[in-house]
C-alpha positions in Angstrom: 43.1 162.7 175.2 40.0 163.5 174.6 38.4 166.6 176.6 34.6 167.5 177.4 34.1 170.2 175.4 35.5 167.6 172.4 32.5 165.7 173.2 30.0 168.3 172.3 28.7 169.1 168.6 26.8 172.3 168.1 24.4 172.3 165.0 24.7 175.0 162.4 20.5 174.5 162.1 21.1 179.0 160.7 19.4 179.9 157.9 22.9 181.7 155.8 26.6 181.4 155.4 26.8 184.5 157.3 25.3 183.1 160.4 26.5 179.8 160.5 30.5 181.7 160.3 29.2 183.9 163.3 28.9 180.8 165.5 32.0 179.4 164.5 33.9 181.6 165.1 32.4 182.6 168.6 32.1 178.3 169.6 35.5 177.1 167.4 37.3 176.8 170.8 34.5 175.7 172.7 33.1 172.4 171.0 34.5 169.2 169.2 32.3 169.7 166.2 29.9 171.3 164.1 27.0 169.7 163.1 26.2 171.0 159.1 22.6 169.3 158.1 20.8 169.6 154.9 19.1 173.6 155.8 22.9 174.9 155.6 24.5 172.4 153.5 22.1 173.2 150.2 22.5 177.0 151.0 26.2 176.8 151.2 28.2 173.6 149.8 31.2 172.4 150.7 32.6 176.6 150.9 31.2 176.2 155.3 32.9 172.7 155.6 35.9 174.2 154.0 35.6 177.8 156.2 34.9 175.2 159.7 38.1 173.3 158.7 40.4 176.4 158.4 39.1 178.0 161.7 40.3 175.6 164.4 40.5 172.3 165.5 36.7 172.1 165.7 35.9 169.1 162.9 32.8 168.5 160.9 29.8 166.5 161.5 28.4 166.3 157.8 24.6 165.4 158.5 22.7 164.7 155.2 21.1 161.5 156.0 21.7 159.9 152.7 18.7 158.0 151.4 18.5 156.4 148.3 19.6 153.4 146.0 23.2 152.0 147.3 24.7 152.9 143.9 23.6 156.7 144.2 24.6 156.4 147.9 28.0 154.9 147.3 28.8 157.8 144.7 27.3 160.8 146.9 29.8 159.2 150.0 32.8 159.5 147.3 32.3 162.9 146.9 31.6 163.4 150.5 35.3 161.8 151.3 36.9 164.6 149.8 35.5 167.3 151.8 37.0 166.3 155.1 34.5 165.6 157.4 34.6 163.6 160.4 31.5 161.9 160.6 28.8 161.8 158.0 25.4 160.3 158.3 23.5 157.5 156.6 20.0 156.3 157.0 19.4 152.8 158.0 16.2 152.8 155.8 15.0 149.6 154.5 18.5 148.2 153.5 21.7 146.9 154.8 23.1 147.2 151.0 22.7 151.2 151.3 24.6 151.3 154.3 27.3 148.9 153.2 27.5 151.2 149.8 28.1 154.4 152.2 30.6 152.4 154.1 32.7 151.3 150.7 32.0 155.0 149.2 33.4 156.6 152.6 37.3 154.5 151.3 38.0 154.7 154.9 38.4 158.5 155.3 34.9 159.4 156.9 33.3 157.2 159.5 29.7 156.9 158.5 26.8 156.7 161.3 23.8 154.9 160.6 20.2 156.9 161.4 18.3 154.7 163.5 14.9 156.4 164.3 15.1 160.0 164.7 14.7 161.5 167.6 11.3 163.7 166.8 9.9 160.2 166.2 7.5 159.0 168.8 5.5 155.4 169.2 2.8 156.9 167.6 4.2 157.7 164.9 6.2 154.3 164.5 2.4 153.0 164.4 1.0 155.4 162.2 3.6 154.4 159.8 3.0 150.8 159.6 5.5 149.2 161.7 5.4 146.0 163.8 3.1 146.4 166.7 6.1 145.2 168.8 8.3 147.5 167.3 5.4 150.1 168.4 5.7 149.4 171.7 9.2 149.4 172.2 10.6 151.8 170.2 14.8 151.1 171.5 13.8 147.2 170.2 13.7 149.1 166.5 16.6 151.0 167.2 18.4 148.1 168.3 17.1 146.2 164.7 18.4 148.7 162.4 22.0 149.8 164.9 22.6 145.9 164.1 22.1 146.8 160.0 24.7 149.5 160.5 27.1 147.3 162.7 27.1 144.3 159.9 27.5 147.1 157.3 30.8 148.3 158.8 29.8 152.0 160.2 31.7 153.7 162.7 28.5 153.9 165.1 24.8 155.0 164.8 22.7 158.3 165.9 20.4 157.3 168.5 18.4 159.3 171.8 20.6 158.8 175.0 17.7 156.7 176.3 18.9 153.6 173.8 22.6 154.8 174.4 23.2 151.8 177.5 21.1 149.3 175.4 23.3 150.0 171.9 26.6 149.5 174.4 25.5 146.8 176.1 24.6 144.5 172.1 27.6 146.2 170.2 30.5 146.7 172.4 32.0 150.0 174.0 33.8 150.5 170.3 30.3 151.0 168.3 30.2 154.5 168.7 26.9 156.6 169.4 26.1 160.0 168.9 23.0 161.6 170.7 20.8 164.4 169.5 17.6 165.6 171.5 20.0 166.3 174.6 18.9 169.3 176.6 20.9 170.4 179.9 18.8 170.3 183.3 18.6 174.2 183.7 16.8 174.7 180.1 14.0 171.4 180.6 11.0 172.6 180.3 11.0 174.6 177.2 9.4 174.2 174.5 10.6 171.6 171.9 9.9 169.9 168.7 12.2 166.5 169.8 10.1 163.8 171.6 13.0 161.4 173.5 15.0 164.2 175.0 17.5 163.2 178.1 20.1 165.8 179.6 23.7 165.9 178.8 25.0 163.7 182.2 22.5 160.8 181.6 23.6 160.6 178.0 27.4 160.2 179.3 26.1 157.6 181.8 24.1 155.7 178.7 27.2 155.4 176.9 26.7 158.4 174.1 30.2 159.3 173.0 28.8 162.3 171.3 26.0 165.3 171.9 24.4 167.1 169.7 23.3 170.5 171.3 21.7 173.3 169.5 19.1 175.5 171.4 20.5 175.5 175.0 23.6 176.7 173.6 22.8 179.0 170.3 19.9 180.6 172.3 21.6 181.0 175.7 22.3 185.0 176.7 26.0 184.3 176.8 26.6 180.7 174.3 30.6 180.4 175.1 29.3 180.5 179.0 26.4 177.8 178.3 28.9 175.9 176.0 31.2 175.9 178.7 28.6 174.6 181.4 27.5 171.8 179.6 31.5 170.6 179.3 31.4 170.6 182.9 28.4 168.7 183.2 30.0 166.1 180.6 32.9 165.8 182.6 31.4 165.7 186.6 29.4 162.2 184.5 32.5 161.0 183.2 34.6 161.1 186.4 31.7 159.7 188.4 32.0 156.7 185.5 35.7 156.1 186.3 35.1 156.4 190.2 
């Protein structure tokens, strides 16, 4: 059965090898998964998905956001396959072909999770880059457009803010999984922060997010294990007031 703290994914957003090994092995026991984006990835290879796979039963969130033609997409998720990852991420982009080549690269041992609209993306910004005004306006009607590109392409789920977690649940089914970034816990609102549609680790449980991704609260906290460790409880006291 699944436990809180399998429910967290910590971002190795650290600038070296050295770094990113220093969290592991202080969070290994702590977290369900590390989140490896394209900062570590380039600097490193597969040698920190390999070093994460041999240092617990912490898995790997493989976070590249693969954008490109499907046939270059298809081959970079074969590739990708081999490195045994949990999850690895996909842009929804402009086509449902790119997702479905992600989907046939993956050969059913990585689930692939579709990028809806990031996170750091506001309604401005949605307008400023030429969107539908009514896609402006309502930015979890977009997500909800290209979450339904990744559904009819076969992925596993989609990343999306907790505030479109309910609304993604509610169209796909509890199955269609969702994974949350921009989460930050009650006690550290307030700071400051580059992510736009932020929500706290209990409302993202309540919304249906089967997955956080928390950095900052956690890396910068004064004792991580101890913050990693209150946000579990959090994620549980929302799950048993679910089942209540």
């Amino acid at each position: 059965m699944k436990q809180a703290k399998d429910r967290i994914i910590f971002p190795l957003d650290v600038p070296s090898i050295d770094a990113a090994k220093h969290y592991v092995a202080l969070l290994a026991d702590w977290v369900g998964l590390f989140k490896v984006g394209l900062e570590l990835f380039i600097r490193s290879g597969p040698q920190i998905v390999n070093y994460i796979n041999e240092s617990g039963a912490a898995g790997v969130f493989l976070d590249l956001k693969l954008h490109d033609i499907p046939a270059t997409v298809g081959r970079a998720m074969e590739g990708i396959a081999d490195l045994g990852v949990k999850f690895a991420t996909v842009h929804c982009g402009e086509s449902q072909k790119m997702l479905e080549a992600a989907v046939a690269g993956s050969h059913g041992k990585v689930a692939i999770l579709g990028v809806t609209v990031l996170t750091s993306v506001s309604a401005a910004d949605i307008e400023a880059a030429g969107y539908r005004p009514d896609y402006c306006r309502d930015l979890p009607r977009l997500v909800l457009k290209k979450a339904g590109m990744a559904k009819a392409a076969g992925c596993a789920g989609i990343v999306c803010s907790g505030l479109e977690a309910s609304r993604i649940k509610g169209r796909f089914g509890p199955g269609f999984l969702t994974v949350t970034p921009g989460i930050r816990p009650q006690w550290s609102l307030g700071e400051q922060d580059d992510q736009a549609r932020v929500t706290t680790p209990a409302r993202a449980v309540k919304n249906g997010s089967d997955y956080l991704v928390i950095g900052r609260p956690i890396r910068d906290a004064d004792d991580p294990v101890q913050a990693a460790m209150k946000v579990a409880e959090e994620i549980e006291a929302a799950s048993l007031s679910i089942e209540k």
